[in-house]
C-alpha positions, 0 to 999 in steps of 0.5 A, spaced: 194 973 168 193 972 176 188 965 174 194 963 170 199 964 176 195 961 180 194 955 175 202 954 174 202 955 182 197 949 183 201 945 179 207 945 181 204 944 188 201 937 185 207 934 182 212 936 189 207 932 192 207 926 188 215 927 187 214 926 195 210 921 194 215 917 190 220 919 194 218 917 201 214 910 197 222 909 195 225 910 202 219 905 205 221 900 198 228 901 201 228 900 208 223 894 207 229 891 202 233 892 208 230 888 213 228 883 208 236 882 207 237 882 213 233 877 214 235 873 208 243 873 211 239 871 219 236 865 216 243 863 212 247 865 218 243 860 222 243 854 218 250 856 217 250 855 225 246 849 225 249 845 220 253 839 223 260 838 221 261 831 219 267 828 217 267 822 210 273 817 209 275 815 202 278 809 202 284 810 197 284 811 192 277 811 191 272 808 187 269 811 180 264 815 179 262 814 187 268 817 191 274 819 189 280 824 188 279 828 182 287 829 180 285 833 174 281 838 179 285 836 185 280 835 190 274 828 191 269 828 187 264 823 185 257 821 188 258 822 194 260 828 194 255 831 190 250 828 195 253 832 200 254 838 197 247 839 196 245 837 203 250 843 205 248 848 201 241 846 205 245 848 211 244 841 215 252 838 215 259 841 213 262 835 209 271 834 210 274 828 206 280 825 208 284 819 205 284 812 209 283 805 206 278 799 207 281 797 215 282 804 218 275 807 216 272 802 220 277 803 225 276 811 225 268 810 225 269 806 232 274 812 235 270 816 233 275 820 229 271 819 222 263 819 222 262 817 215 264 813 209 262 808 203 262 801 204 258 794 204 256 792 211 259 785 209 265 788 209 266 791 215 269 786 222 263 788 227 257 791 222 254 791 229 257 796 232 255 802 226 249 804 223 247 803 216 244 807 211 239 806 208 242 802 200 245 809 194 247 804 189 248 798 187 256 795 186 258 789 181 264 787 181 267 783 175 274 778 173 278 780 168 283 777 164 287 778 157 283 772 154 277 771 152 272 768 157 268 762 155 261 764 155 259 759 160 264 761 165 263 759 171 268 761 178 266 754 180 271 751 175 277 755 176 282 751 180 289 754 183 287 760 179 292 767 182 287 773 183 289 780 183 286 783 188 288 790 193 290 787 200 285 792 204 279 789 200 274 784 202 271 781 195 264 778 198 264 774 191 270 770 193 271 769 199 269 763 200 274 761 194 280 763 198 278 761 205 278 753 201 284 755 197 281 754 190 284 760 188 289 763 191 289 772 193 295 775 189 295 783 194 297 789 191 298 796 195 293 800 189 288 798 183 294 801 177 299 796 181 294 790 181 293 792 172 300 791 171 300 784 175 295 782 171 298 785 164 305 783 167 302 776 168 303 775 174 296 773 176 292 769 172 286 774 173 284 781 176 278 782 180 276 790 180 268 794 179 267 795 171 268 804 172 275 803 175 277 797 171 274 801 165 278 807 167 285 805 169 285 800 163 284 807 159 290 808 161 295 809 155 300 804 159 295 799 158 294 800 150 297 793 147 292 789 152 285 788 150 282 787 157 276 782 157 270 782 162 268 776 165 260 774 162 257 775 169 260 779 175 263 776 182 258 779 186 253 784 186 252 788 193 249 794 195 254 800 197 251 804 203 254 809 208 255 807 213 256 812 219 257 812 226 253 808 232 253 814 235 249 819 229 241 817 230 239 822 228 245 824 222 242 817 220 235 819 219 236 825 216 240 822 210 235 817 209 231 821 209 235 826 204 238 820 199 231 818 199 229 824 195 236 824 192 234 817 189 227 818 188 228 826 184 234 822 179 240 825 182 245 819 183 243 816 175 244 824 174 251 823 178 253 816 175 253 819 168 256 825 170 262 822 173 263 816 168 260 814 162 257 806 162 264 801 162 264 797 156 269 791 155 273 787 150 277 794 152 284 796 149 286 804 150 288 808 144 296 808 144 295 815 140 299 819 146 305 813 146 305 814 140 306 822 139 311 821 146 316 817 141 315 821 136 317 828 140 323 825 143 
């Protein structure tokens, strides 16, 4: 009976021990989680604290897919956003968009009241006073018509022709055409504005990048026109941002970081996620207008 005792007695001591064990085991695993998200929130906290604040234009309305208000979503989207949200979330810059156009982004740059925005340099009115990214993509912009285009057109042969064309803009393609009055500029106040000119006959052509043109004339507005592309674009042009002289160092960081965005495939990844390839003749389905007369 005594041995028994004894027994149970040093049993009972052993599992109290090892219960000791587990729990004093348990309060180190605890206090090391503890520090552990402690240090976890220090280093968010001082990237937070670290992160720049920088503002980026957006030369309304924008430009699909790389920069431009999402008016389902109500907010801006696009390649450029989602660049810059991934550099946020790596803690080096705090993005703000706000509206501007063509003109006045320039003029914010040089006032130093934006620091970012999307643009060729041959655009601006001094490309020497700002810095240059280095290129995120390429831009083609393109004549349409609501005739077929011959398949050997050729700009050249077009003679006293009326473009639609948005009146902040610079089309490096045609320049040269309007300054020897070749073809005559036609100013709108906003892209949907220069379709109804075109489908209005207004203008003879309508000068726009292939993802607005397929966008806006997807609009079921424009469902009696089939609108055609012309065979070869007016220019191709790098789009880079362009940023304030003063941000040597914001330069070198996005460089840097929209290098690997490029090289990893994230801007073909945006692109597609944003918009899908334009294709052209086009005419937008009339199912809705349809429905709409039906109702009412």
């Amino acid at each position: 009976m005594i041995v028994a005792n004894l027994y149970a007695y040093i049993m009972v001591e052993q599992y109290n021990d090892h219960r000791l064990q587990e729990l004093v085991l348990s309060r180190r695993l605890l206090k090391i989680g503890l520090v552990l998200s402690a240090l976890i929130s220090c280093i968010s906290y001082a990237q937070a604290s670290n992160a720049k604040n920088i503002v980026i234009t957006v030369n309304s309305p924008g430009s699909l897919p790389y920069l431009f208000f999402d008016v389902n979503n109500q907010q801006y989207s696009g390649l450029v956003v989602d660049f810059f949200q991934e550099l946020q979330q790596k803690g080096l810059f705090i993005p703000t968009f706000i509206d501007s156009n063509q003109v006045r982004s320039e003029q914010f740059l040089m006032e130093g009241k934006a620091d970012i925005y999307l643009a060729n340099p041959t655009w601006l009115t001094a490309p020497s006073n700002v810095l240059t990214s280095i290129p995120i993509i390429e831009h083609a912009t393109y004549l349409y018509s609501l005739m077929p285009f011959e398949a050997n057109f050729s700009i050249d042969k077009l003679i006293n022709k009326r473009i639609c064309t948005h009146h902040t803009y610079k089309y490096s393609g045609l320049q040269g055409y309007f300054a020897a009055h070749q073809l005559e500029r036609v100013d709108a106040s906003d892209q949907t504005t220069m379709a109804t000119m075109l489908t209005n006959k207004r203008c003879d052509y309508l000068v726009m990048n292939d993802y607005n043109a397929a966008a806006i004339f997807s609009e079921s507005s424009y469902c009696n026109f089939t609108i055609y592309q012309s065979p070869q674009p007016t220019s191709v042009i790098n789009l880079h941002l362009i940023i304030r002289a003063e941000l040597i160092e914001v330069k070198s960081i996005i460089d840097k970081e929209l290098k690997l965005f490029i090289d990893e495939g994230k801007v073909l990844a945006s692109i597609a996620a944003h918009s899908g390839p334009p294709h052209f003749p086009h005419q937008a389905s009339c199912s809705y207008l349809r429905h709409h007369e039906t109702v009412n």
